[in-house]
C-alpha angles and dihedrals in degrees: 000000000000116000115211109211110240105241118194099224083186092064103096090194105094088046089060092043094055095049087047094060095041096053082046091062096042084049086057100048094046075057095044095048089043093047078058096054108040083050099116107249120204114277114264089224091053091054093051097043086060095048088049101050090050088056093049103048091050083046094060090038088057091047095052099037088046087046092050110048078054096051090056097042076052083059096056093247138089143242083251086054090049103044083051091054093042085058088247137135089275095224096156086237119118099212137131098301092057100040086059097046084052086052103045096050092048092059086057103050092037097249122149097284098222096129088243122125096221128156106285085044088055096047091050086052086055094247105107109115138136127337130218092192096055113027119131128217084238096073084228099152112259104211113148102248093045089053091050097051088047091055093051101056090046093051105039102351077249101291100141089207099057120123125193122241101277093032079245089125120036134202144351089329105030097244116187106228083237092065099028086064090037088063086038111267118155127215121348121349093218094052101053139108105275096231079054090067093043089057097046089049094048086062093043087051096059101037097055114013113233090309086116091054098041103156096043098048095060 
């Protein structure tokens, strides 16, 4: 025989239980939305800071590995011919490996130690040589030292302070201010250490030949 509980449908006491509970629950989940949004999220600036930093660094690892594997090709040689003469797996690819041995060999023969093959770096190694981009009628040698020299007293007649007319073009190699932070010069050209301009030439120099000096290189 089945017993039915007697329930008094009059006793107002399990309705207000119940309510209590559920507005209970309801009380717990506001805290526990309110616990997820006051949790601290990481800064929009600082994500993209970091973005922006890992861009940036690929970025100037593209631009000296691609400098250099030019500088080199300006030289008449190759990356293959420079890994050889650094004592390295010549594998024509300008990559990590070779950037260390460059640097490494820079620091022992007290070259500026950037990782870039440029020209001072080459001709140290022995593989500067002549230049088709840059020959003159004139027969003058085109190393790269010698050009740059050349370009400098034509420019400046190789005072590193010196400033055009219009203080358009700064320093021993009349830098714009545009070119001299796009190779990575800092503050003003004019005002920089001369071997600092060496060093920023230099790199000019092997990205792009003597087109940014087009009435000295003649």
């Amino acid at each position: 025989m089945t017993v039915v509980p007697n329930v008094d449908q009059s006793n107002h006491v399990p309705w207000l239980e119940s309510k209590r509970r559920s507005r209970a629950r309801r009380a717990e989940a506001r805290e526990a939305r309110g616990r997820a949004r006051s949790r601290p999220s990481p800064p929009r600036g600082a994500i993209v800071a970091v973005a922006t930093l890992t861009f940036a660094t690929g970025g100037a690892f593209a631009h000296d590995r691609a400098t250099s594997t030019a500088a080199a090709r300006t030289a008449g040689s190759s990356v293959a011919a420079l890994q050889s003469r650094l004592g390295i797996a010549a594998d024509g690819v300008y990559g990590p490996a070779t950037r260390r041995a460059v640097r490494a060999y820079q620091r022992r023969h007290g070259l500026a130690i950037d990782g870039i093959a440029g020209p001072m770096t080459l001709k140290s190694l022995g593989l500067a040589g002549s230049s088709s981009a840059s020959r003159p009628s004139s027969g003058t040698s085109t190393a790269p030292n010698a050009m740059l020299e050349k370009i400098a007293q034509c420019e400046s007649s190789g005072n590193p302070a010196a400033v055009s007319a219009g203080g358009r073009y700064r320093g021993k190699y009349q830098f714009s201010r545009a070119t001299w932070r796009a190779y990575g010069g800092v503050g003003d050209p004019a005002a920089a250490p001369e071997a600092a301009q060496d060093r920023i030439a230099a790199k000019l120099y092997a990205a792009r030949g003597t087109s940014p000096w087009p009435a000295c290189a003649r």
